[in-house]
N, CA, C and O of each residue as an XYZ file, in Angstrom:
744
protein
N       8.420   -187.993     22.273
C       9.625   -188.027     21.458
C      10.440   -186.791     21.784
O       9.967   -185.715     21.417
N      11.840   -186.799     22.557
C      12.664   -185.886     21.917
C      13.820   -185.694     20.768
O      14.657   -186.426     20.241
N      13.393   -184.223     20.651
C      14.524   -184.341     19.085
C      15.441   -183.090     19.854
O      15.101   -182.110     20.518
N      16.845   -183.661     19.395
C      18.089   -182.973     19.942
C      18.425   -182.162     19.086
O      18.512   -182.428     17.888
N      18.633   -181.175     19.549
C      19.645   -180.172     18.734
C      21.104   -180.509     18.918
O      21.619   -181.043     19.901
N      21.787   -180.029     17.599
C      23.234   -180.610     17.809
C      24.264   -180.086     18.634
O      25.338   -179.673     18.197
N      23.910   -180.106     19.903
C      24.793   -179.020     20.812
C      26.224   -180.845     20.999
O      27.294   -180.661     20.419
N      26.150   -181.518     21.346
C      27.228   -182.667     21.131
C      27.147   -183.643     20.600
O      27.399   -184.733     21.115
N      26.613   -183.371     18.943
C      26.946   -184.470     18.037
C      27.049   -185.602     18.134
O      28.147   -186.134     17.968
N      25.705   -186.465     18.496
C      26.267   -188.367     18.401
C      26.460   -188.601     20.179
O      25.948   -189.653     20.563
N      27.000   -187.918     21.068
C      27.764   -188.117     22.120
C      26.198   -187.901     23.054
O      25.761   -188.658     23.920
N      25.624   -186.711     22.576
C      24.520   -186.275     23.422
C      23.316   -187.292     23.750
O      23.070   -187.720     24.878
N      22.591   -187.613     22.552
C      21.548   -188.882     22.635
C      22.276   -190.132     23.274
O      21.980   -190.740     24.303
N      23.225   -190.333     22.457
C      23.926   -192.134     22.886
C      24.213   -191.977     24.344
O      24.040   -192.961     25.063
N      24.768   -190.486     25.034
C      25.091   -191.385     26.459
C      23.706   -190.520     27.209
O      23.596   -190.599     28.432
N      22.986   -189.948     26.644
C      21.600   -189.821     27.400
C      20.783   -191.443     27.412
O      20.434   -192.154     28.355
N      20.705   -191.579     26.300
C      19.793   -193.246     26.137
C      20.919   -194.373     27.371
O      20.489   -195.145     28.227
N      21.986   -194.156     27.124
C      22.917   -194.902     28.040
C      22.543   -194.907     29.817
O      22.314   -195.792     30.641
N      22.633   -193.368     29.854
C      22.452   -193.513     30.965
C      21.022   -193.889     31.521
O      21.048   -194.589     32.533
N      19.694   -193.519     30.997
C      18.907   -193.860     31.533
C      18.768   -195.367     31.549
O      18.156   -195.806     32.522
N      19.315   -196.454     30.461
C      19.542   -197.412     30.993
C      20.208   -197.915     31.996
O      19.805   -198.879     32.648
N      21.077   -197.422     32.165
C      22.091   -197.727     33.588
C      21.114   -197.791     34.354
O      20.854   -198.895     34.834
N      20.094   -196.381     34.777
C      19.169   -196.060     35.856
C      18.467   -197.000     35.883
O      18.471   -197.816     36.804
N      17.604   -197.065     34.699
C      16.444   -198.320     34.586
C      17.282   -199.809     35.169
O      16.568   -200.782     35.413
N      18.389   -199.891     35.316
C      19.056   -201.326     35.506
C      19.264   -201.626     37.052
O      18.772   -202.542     37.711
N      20.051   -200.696     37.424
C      20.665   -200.424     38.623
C      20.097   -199.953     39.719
O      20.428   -200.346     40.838
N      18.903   -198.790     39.445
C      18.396   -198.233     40.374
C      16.430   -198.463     40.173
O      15.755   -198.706     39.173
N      15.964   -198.197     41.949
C      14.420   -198.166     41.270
C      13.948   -196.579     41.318
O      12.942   -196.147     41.881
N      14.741   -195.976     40.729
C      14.606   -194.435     40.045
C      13.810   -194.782     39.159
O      14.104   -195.784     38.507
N      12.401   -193.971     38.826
C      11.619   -194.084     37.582
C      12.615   -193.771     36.590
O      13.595   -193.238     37.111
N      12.709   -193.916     35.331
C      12.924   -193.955     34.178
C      12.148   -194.218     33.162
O      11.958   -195.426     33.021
N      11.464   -193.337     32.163
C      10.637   -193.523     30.845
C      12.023   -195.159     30.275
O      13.215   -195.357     30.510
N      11.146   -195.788     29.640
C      11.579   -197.051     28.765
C      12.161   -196.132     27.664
O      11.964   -194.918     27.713
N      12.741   -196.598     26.858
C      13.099   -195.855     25.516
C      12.899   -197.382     24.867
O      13.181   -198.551     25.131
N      11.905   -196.215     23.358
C      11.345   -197.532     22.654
C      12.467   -197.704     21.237
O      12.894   -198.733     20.715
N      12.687   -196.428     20.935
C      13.605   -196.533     19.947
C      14.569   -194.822     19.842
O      14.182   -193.687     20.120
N      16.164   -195.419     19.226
C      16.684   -193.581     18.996
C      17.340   -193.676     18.054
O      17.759   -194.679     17.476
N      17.514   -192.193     17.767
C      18.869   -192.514     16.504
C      20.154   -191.044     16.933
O      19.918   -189.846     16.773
N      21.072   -191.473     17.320
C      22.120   -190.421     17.740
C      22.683   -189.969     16.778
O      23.543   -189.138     17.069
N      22.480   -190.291     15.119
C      22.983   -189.248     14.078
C      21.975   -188.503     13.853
O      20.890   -188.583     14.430
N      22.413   -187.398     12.621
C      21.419   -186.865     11.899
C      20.946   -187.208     11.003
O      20.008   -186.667     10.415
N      21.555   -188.265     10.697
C      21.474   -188.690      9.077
C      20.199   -189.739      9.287
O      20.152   -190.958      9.448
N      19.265   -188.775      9.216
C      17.958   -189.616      9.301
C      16.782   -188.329      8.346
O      17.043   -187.185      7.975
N      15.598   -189.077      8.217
C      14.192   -187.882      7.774
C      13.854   -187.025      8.375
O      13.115   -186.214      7.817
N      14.302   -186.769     10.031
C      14.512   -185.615     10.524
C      15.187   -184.488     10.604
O      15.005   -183.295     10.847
N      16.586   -185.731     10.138
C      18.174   -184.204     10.157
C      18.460   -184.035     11.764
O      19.430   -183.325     12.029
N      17.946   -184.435     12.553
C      18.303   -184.367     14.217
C      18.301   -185.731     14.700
O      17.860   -186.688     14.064
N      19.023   -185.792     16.323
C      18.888   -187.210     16.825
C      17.588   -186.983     17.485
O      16.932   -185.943     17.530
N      17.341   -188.106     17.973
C      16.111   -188.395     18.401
C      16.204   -189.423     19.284
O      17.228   -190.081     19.468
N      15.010   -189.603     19.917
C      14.996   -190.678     21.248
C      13.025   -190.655     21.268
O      12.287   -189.701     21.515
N      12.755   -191.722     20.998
C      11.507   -192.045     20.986
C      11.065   -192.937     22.835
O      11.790   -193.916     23.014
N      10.399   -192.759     23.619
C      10.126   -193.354     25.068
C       8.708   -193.440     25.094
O       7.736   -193.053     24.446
N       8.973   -194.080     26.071
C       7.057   -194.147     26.732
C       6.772   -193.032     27.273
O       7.599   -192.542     28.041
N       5.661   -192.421     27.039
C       5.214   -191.347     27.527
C       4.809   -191.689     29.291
O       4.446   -192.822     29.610
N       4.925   -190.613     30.287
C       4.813   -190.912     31.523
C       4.241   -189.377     31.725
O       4.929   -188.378     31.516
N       2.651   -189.351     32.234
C       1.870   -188.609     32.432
C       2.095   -187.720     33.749
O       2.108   -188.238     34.866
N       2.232   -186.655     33.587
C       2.386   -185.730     35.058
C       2.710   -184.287     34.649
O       2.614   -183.974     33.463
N       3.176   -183.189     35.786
C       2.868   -182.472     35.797
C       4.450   -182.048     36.373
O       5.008   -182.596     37.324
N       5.020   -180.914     35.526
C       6.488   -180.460     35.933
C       5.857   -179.846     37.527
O       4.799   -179.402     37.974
N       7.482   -180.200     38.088
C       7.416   -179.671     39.909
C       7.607   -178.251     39.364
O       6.992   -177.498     40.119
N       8.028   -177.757     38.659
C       8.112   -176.054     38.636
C       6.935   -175.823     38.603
O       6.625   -175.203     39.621
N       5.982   -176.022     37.868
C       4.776   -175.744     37.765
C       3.833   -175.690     39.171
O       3.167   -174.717     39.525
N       3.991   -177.518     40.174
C       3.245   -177.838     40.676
C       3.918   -177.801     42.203
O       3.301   -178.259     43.164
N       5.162   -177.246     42.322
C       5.309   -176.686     43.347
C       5.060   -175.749     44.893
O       5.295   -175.752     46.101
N       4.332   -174.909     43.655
C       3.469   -173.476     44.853
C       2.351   -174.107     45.513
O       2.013   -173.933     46.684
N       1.689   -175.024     44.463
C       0.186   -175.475     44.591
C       0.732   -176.725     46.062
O       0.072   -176.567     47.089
N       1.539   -177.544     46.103
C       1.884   -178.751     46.784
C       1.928   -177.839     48.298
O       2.504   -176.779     48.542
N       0.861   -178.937     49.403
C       0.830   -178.789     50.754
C       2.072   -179.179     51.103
O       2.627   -180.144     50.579
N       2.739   -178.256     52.265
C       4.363   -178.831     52.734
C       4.242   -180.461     53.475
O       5.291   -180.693     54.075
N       3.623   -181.180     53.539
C       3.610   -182.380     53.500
C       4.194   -183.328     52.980
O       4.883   -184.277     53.355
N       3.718   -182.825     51.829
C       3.663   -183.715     49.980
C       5.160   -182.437     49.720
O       5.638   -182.655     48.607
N       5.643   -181.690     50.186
C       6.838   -181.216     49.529
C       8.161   -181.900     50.428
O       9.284   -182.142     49.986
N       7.641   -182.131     51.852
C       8.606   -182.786     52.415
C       8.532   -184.998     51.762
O       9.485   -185.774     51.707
N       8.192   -185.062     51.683
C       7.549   -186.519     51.010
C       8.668   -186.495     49.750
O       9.605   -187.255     49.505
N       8.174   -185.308     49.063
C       8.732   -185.388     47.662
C      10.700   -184.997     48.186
O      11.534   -185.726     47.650
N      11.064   -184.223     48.879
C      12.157   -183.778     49.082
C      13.067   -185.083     49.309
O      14.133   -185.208     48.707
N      12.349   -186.532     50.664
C      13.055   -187.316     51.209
C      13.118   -188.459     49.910
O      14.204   -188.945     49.595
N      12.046   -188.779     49.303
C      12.325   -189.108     48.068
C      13.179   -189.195     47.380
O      13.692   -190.257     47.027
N      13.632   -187.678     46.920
C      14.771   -187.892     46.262
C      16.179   -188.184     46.920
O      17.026   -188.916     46.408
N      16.331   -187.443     48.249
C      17.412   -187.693     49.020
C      17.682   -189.326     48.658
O      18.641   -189.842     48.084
N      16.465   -189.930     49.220
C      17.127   -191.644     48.626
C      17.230   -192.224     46.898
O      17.658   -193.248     46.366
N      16.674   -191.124     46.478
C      17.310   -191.538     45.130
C      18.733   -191.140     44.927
O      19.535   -191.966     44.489
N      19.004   -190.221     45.147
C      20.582   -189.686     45.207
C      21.480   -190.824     45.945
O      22.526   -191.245     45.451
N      21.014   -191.215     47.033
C      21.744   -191.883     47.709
C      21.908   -193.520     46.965
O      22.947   -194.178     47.000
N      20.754   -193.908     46.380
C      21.106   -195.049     45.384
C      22.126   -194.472     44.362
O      23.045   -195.197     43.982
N      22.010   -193.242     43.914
C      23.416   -192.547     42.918
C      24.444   -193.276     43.446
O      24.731   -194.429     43.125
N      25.104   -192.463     44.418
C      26.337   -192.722     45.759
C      26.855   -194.047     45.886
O      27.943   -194.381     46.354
N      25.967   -194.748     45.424
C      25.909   -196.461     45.577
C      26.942   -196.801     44.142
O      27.646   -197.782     44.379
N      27.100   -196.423     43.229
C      27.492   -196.966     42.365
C      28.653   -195.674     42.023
O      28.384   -194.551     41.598
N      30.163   -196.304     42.397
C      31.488   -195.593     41.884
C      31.606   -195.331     41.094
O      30.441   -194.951     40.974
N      31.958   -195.143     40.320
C      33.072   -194.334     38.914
C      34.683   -194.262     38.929
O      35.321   -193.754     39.851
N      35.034   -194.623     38.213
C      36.763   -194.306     38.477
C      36.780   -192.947     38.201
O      36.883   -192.143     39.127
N      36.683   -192.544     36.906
C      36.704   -191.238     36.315
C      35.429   -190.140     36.283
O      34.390   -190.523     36.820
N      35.443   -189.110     35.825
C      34.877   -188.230     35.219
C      33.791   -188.432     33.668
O      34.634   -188.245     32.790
N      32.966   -188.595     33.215
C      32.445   -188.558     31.856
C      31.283   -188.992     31.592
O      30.891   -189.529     32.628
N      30.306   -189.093     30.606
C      29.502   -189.774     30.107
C      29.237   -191.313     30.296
O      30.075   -192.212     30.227
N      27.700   -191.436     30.586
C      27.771   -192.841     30.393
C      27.939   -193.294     28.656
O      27.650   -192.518     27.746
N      28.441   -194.641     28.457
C      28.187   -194.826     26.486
C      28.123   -196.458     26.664
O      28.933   -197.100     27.332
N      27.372   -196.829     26.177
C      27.300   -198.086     25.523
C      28.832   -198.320     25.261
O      29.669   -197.433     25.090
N      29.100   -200.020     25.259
C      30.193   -200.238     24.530
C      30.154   -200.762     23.280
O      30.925   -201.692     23.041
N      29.183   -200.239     22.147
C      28.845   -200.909     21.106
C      28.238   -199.412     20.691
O      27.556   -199.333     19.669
N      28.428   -198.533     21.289
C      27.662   -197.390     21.028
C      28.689   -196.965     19.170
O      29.912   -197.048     19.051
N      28.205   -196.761     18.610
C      28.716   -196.587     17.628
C      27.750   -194.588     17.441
O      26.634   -194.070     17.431
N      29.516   -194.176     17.316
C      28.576   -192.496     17.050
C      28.189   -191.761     15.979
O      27.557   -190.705     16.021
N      28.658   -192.453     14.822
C      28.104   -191.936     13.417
C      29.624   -191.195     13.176
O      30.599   -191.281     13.922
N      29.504   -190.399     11.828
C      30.992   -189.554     11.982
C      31.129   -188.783     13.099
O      30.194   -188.309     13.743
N      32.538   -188.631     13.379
C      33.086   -187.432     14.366
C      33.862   -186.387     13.487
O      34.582   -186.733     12.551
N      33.717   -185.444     13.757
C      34.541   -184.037     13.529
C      35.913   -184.157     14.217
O      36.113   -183.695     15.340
N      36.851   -184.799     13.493
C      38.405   -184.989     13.558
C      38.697   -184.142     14.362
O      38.799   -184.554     15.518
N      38.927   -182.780     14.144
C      39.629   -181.753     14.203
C      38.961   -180.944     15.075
O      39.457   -179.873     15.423
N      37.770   -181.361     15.521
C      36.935   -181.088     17.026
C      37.396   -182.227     17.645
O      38.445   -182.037     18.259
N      36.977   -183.304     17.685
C      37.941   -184.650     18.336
C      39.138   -184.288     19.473
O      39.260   -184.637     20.647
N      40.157   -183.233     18.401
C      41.428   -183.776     19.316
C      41.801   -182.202     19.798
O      42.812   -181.955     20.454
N      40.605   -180.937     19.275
C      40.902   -179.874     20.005
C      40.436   -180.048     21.537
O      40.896   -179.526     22.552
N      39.360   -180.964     21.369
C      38.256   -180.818     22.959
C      38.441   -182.165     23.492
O      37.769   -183.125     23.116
N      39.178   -182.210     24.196
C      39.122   -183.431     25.212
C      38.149   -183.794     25.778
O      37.661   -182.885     26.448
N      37.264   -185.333     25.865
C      35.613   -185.883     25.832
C      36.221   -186.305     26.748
O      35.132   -186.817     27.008
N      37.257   -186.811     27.989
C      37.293   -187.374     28.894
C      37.669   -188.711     28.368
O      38.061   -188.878     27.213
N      37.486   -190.046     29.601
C      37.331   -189.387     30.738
C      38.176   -188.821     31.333
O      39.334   -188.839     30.914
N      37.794   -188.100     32.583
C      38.549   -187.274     33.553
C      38.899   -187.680     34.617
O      37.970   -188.382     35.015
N      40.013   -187.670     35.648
C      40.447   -188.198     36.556
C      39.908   -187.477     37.461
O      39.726   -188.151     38.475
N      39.351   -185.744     37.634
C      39.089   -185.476     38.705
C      38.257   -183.806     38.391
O      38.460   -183.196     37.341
N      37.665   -183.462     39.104
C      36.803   -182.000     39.053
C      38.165   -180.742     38.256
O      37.970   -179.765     37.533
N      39.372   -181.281     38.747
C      39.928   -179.931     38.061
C      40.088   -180.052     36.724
O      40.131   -179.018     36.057
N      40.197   -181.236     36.132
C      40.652   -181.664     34.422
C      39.041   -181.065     34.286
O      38.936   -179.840     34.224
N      37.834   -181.857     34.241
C      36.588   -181.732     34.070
C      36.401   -180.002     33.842
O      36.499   -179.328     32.817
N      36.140   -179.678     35.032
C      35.566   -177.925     34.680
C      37.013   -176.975     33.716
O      36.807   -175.918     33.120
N      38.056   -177.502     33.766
C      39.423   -176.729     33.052
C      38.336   -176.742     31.267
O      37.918   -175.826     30.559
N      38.250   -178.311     31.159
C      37.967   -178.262     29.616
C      36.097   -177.710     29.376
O      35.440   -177.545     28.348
N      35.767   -177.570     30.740
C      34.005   -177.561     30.334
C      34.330   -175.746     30.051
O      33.664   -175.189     29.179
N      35.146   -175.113     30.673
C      35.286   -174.136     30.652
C      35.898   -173.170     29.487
O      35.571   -172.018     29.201
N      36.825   -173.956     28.947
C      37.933   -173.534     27.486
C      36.474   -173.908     26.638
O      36.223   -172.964     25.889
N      35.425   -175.015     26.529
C      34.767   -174.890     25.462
C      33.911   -173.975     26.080
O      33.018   -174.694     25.633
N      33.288   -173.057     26.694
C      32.700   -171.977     26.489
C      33.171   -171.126     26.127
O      32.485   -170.354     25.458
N      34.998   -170.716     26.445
C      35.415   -169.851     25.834
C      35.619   -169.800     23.875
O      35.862   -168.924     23.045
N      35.405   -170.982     23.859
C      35.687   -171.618     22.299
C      34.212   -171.077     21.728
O      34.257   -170.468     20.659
N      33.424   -171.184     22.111
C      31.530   -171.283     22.006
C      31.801   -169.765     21.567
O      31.760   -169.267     20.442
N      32.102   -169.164     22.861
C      31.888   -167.572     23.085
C      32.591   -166.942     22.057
O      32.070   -166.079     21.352
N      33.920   -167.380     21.909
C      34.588   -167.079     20.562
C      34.338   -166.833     18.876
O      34.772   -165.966     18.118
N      33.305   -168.171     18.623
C      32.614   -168.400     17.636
C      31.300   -167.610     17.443
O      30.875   -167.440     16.301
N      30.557   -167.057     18.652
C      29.517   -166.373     18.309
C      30.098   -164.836     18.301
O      29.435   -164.024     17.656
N      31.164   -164.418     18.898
C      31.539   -163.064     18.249
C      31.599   -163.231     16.976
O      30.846   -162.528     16.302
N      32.635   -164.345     16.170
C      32.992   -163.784     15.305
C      31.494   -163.754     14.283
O      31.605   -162.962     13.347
N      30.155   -164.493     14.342
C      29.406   -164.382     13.749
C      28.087   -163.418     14.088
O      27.158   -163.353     13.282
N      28.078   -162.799     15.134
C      26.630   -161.658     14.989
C      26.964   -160.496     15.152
O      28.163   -160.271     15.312
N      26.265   -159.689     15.160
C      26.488   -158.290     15.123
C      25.318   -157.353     16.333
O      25.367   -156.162     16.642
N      24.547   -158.199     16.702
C      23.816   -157.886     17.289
C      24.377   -156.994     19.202
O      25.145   -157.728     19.824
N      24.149   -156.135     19.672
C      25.304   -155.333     20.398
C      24.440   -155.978     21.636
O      25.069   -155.769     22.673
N      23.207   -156.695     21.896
C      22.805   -157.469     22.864
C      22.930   -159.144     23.121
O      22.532   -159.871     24.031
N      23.497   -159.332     22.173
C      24.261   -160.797     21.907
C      25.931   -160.635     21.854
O      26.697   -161.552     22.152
N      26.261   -159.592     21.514
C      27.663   -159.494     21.918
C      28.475   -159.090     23.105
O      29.694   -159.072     23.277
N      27.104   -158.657     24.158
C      27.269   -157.999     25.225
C      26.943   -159.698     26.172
O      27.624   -160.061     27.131
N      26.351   -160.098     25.875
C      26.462   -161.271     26.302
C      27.210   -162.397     26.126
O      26.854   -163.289     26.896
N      28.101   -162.693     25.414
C      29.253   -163.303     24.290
C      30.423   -162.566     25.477
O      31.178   -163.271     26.146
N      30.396   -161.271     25.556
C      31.317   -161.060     26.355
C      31.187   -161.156     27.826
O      32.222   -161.208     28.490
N      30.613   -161.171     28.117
C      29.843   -161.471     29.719
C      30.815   -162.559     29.715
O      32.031   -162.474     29.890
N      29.906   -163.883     29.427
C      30.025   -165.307     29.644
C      31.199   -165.462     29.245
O      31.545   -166.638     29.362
N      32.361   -164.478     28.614
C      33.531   -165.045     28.107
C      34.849   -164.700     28.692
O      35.932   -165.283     28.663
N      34.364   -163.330     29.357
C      35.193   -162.656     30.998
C      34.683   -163.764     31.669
O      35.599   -164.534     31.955
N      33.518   -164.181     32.060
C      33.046   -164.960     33.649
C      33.815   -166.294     33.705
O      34.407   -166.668     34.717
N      33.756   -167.140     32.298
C      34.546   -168.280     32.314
C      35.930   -168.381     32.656
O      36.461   -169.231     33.370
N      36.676   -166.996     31.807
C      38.111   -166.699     32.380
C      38.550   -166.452     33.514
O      39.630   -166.782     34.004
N      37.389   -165.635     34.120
C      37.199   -165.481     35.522
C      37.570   -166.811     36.604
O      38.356   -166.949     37.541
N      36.811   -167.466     36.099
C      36.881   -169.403     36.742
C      37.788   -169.890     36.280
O      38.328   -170.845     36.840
N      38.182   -169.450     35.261
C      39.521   -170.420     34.759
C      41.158   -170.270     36.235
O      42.010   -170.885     36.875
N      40.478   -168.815     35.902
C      42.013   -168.079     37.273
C      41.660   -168.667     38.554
O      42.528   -168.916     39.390
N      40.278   -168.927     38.772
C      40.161   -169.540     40.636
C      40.308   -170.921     40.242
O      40.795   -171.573     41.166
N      40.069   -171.602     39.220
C      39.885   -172.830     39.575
C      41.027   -173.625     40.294
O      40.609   -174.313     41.225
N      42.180   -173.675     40.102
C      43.288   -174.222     40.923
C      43.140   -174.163     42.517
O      43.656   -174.970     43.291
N      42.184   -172.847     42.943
C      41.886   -172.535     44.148
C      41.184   -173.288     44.680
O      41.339   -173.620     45.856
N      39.916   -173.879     43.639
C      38.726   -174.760     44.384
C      38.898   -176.169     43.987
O      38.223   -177.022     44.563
N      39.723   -176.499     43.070
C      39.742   -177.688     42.820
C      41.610   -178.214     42.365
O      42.152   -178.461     41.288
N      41.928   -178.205     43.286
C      43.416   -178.096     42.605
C      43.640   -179.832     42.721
O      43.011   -180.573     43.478
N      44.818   -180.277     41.657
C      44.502   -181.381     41.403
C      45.095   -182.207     42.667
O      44.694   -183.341     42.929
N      45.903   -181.661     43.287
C      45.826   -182.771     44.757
C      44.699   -183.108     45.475
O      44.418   -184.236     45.880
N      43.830   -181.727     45.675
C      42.674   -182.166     46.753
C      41.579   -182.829     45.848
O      40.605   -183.414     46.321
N      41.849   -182.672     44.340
C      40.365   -183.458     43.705
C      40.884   -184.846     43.814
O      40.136   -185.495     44.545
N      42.049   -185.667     43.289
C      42.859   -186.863     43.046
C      42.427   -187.703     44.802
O      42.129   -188.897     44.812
N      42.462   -186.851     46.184
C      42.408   -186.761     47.325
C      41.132   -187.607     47.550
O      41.111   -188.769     47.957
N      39.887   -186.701     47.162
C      38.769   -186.941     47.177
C      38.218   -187.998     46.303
O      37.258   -188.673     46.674
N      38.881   -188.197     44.971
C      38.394   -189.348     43.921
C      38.104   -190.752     44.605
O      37.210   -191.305     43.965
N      38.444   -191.368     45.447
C      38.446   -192.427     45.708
C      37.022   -192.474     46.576
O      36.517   -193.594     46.664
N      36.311   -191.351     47.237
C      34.942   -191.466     48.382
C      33.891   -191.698     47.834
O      33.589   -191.238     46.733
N      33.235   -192.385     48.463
C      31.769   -192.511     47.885
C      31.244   -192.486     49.097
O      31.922   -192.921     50.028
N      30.054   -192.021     49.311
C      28.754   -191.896     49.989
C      28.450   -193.299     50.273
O      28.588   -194.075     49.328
N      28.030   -193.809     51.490
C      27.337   -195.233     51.548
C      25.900   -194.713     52.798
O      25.064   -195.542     53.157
C-alpha cells in the first residue's frame, strides 16, 4: 500500500493510478495491478492511497554493486526497449495522465487558477510553471520557519530556480520546443 502525502492534492494518486494503467494496457512494461485507491483525503486515513499487488524484489540501488556486469548490461538493454515502447505512443501536449471520469474530490479554487495544471504545448510553458511553483513553495516556507538551516536552503533553491527562470528562453525557447513537438522516436 502507498499512502501519499499531499504534495498535489487529488491530481497526484488519480494520474499515478492512470498512468500505470495506460502502462499495464499499452506496454509489456511490468506494472504492479492496482487493487483499489482513493485520491481524496476524505477517508479513515486523512491521505490518498493506492492499494496494488505486492511484487517481490530487491531495489537496483541496493542491488547494483552486488550485480556481475553481465546481468547489468542485460538489465541496461532492457530498459532501453522499454523506453523505446514509451517513444511508441505520442502525446500532443505536455501533462499528466487522468482518467476521463477521474473525478478529483474538491479543488482549491484559488490554487486552481494561480498554477496552471497544463496541458502544455511544449518544454518552455512546462518548466516556466514547474519553476514559479518552486518559487511559490520556497516563498511559503520562508514565511513559516525560523530555522537559519532551512532558510538557508529556502534561499538556495529560490536564487537557483530564478536562476533557470533567466536561461530558460535560452534552452527551450518556444520556437525550437513548438519545432520539436511534433518527433517521436520510432
Amino acid at each position: 500500500m502507498r499512502v501519499a502525502l499531499p504534495v498535489d492534492p487529488h491530481r497526484k494518486t488519480a494520474s499515478e493510478v492512470a498512468t500505470m494503467e495506460f502502462l499495464r494496457l499499452n506496454t509489456d512494461i511490468p506494472v504492479q495491478k492496482i487493487i483499489a485507491h482513493d485520491s481524496s483525503n476524505e477517508n479513515v486515513l486523512g491521505f490518498e492511497w493506492i492499494l496494488m499487488e505486492f511484487i517481490a524484489g530487491q531495489s537496483l540501488h541496493s542491488a547494483w554493486r552486488e550485480m556481475p556486469m553481465t546481468k547489468k548490461e542485460l538489465l541496461v538493454k532492457q530498459l532501453a526497449l522499454y523506453q523505446s515502447q514509451l517513444f511508441e505512443h505520442k502525446f500532443d501536449s505536455i501533462g499528466n495522465l487522468l482518467r476521463a471520469s477521474c473525478n478529483r474530490g474538491p479543488v482549491d479554487q484559488e490554487s486552481e487558477q494561480r498554477t496552471p495544471r497544463g496541458p502544455f504545448q511544449n518544454s518552455h510553458e512546462w518548466l516556466s510553471v514547474r519553476l514559479n511553483i518552486v518559487l511559490d513553495e520556497q516563498d511559503r516556507i520562508l514565511k513559516k520557519i525560523d530555522d537559519e538551516d532551512d532558510i538557508e536552503t529556502a534561499e538556495l533553491s529560490k536564487q537557483l530556480a530564478k536562476q533557470l527562470l533567466e536561461i530558460l528562453p535560452t534552452l527551450f525557447s518556444q520556437e525550437w520546443s513548438n519545432r520539436w513537438a511534433g518527433w517521436s522516436v520510432r
